[in-house]
C-alpha positions in Angstrom: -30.4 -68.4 12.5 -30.0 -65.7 10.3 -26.8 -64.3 8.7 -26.5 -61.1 7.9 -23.3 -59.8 6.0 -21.7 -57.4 3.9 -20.3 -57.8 -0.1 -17.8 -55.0 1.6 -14.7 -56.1 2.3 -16.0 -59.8 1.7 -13.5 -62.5 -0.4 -15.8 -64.9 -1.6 -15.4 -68.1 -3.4 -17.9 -70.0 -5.2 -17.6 -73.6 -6.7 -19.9 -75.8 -9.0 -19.9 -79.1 -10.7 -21.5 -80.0 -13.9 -20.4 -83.0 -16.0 -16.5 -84.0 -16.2 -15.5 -80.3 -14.9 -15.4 -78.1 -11.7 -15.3 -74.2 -11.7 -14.6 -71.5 -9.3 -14.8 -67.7 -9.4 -14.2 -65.7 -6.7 -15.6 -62.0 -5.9 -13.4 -59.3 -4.0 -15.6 -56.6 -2.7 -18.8 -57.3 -5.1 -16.5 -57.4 -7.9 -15.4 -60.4 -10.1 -11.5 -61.2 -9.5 -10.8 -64.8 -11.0 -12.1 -67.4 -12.3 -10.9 -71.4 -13.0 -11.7 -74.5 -13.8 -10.7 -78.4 -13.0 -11.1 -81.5 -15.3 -9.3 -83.9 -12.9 -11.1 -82.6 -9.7 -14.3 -83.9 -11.3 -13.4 -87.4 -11.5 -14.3 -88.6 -7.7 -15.8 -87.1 -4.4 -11.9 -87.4 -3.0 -10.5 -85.0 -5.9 -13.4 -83.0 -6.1 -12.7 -82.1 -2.3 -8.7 -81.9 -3.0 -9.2 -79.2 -5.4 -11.7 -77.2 -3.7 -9.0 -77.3 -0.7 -6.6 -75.9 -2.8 -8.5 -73.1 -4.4 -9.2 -72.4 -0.6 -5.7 -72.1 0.3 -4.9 -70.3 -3.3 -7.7 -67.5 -3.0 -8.0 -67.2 0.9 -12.2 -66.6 0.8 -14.3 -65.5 3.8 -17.0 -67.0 2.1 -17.7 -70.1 0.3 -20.9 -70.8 -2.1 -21.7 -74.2 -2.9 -24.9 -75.5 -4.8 -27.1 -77.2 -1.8 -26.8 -81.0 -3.3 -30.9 -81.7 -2.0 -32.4 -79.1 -4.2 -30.0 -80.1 -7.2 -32.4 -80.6 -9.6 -31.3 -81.7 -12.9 -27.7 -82.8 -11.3 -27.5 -86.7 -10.9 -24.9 -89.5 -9.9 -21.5 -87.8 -9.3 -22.3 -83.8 -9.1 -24.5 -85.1 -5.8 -21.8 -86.7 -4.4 -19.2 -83.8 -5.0 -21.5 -80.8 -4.1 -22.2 -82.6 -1.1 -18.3 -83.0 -0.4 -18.0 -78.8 -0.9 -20.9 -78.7 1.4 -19.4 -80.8 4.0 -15.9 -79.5 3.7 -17.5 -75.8 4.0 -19.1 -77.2 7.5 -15.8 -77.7 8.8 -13.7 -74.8 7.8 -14.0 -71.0 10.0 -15.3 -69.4 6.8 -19.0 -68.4 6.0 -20.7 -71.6 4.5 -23.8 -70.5 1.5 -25.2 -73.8 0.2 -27.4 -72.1 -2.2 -30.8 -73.3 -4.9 -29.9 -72.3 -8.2 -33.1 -71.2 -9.2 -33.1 -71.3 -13.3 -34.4 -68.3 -14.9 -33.7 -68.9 -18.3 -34.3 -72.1 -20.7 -30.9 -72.8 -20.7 -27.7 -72.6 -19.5 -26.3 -70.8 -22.6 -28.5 -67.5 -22.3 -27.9 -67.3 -18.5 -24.2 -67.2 -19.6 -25.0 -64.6 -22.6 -26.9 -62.4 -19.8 -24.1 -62.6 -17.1 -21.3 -61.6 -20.4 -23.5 -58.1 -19.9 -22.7 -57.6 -16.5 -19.4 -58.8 -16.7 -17.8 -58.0 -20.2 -14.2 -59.5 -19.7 -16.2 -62.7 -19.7 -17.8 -62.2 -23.1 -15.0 -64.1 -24.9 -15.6 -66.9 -22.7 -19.7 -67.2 -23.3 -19.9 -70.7 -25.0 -21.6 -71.7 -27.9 -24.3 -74.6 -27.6 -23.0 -77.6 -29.3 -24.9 -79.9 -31.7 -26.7 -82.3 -29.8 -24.0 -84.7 -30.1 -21.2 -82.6 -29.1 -20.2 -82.2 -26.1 -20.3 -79.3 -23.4 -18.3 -76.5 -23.4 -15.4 -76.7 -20.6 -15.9 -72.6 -19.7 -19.8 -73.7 -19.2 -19.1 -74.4 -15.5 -17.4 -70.8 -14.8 -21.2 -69.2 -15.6 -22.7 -71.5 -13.3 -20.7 -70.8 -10.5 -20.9 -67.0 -11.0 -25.0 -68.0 -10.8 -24.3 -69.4 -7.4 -22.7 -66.3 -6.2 -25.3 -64.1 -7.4 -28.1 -66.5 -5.9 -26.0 -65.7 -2.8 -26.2 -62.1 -2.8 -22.7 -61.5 -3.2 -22.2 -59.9 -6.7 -22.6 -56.3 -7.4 -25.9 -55.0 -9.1 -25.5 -54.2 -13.1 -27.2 -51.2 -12.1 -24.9 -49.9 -9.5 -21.6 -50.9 -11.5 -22.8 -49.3 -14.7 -23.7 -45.6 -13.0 -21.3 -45.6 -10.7 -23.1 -45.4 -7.8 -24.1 -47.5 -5.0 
């Protein structure tokens, strides 16, 4: 079955997992509206699902993007289990379910951020550093790879298109 749909007039919500945080953002119409993240929700399957169920109920999506948890490649361990919990809780709800492969383009998560802070400058602030090998990861690191999710979805508006004006 294929689905065929429009960024028009399309609320969607997209949701990722990396170590010790969740993250959401959420496009209105092609465009980038809000983003968040969760510390707590990544600490079990059963909170993971809790707040994906309340940023459902905050942002009121048409869509939901998840990463598909059988092509997760270097996820392990507890990002399985949750981003087969989104999956499964995008199954039951009447909203358009995307579970997605995040196809990595770039060496590392870091750039991929750098590159998306062109297309969407009110995130340049927010484009983390990498830490010393010892450090640990940025909290704002999950925010990018969500927004990756939504544009391996086809939902965000082209650079292109945004910076002419056209469409």
């Amino acid at each position: 079955m294929t689905i065929i749909m429009s960024v028009r007039n399309q609320r969607a919500l997209a949701v990722a997992a990396r170590t010790g945080r969740l993250g959401c953002v959420v496009v209105d119409d092609g465009d980038l509206v809000i983003w968040d993240t969760s510390e707590k929700g990544a600490s079990s399957s059963a909170k993971a699902a809790a707040k994906l169920r309340d940023w459902i109920r905050e942002y009121h999506p048409d869509v939901l993007v998840t990463e598909n948890p059988d092509a997760a490649g270097r996820k392990h361990g507890q990002q399985i289990k949750i981003l087969k919990t989104f999956a499964a809780i995008g199954q039951d709800l009447p909203l358009v379910n995307l579970v997605v492969r995040r196809r990595r383009t770039f060496r590392n998560a870091y750039e991929e951020a750098e590159n998306l802070a062109k297309q969407f400058p009110d995130l340049a602030l927010m484009v983390p550093k990498k830490p010393p090998i010892w450090g640990t990861e940025p909290y704002n690191l999950v925010l990018f790879e969500a927004l990756v999710l939504m544009r391996e979805a086809g939902l965000l508006k082209s650079f292109v298109a945004t910076a002419s004006g056209s469409e």
